[in-house]
C-alpha positions as CSV (number, residue, x, y, z in Angstrom):
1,X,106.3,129.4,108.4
2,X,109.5,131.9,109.1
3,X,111.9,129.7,107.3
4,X,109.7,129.0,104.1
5,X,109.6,132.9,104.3
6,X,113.5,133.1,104.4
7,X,113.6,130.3,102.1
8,X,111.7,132.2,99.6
9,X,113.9,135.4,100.2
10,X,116.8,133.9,99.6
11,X,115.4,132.4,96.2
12,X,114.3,135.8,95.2
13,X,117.9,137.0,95.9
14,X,119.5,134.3,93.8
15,X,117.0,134.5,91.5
16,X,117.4,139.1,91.2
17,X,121.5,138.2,91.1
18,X,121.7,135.8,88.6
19,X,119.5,137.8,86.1
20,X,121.5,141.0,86.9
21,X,125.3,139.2,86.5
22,X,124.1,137.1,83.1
23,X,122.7,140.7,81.5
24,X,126.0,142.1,82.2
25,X,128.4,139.8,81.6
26,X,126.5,138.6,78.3
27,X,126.4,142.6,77.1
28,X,129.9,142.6,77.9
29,X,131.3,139.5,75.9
30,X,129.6,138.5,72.6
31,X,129.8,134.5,71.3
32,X,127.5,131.6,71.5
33,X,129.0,130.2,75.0
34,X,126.8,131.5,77.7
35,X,129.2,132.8,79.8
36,X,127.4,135.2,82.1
37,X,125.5,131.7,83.1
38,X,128.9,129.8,83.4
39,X,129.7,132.6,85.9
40,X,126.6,132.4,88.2
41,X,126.9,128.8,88.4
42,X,130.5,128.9,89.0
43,X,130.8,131.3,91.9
44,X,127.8,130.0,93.2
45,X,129.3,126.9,93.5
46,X,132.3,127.9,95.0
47,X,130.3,130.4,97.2
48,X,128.2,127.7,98.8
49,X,131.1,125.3,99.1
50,X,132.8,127.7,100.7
51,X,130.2,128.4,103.3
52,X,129.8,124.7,104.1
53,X,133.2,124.0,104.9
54,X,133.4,127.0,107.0
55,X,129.8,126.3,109.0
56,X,131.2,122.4,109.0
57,X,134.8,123.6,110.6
58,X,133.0,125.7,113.2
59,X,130.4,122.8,114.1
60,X,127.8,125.4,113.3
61,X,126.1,122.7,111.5
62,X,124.3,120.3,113.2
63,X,125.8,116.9,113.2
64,X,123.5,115.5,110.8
65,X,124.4,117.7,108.0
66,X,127.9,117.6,108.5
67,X,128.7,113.8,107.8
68,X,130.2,111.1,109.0
């Protein structure tokens, strides 16, 4: 039950962040392209790639998630 609460945490935090960084960014730049969601998905991306490799490179990960 403790991870689906940190599970749940973590969405809420995603969820608070991304709202907060598209409102900004999209009352910052004006256009059609929504580029406050091109920059949530971006950095997230990158963000959670990041943290992969690094868990992966320290073996924090257990062998099953890492690969082959």
């Amino acid at each position: 039950m403790g991870m689906v609460f940190l599970i749940g945490l973590g969405g809420f935090a995603g969820a608070v962040a991304r709202y907060v960084v598209d409102r900004q960014v999209t009352a910052s730049v004006a256009g059609v392209m929504p580029w406050g969601t091109l920059l949530v998905n971006v950095s997230g991306s990158f963000l959670v790639g990041l943290a992969f490799a690094l868990l992966s490179e320290r073996a924090a990960l257990p062998a099953e998630l890492r690969g082959p």
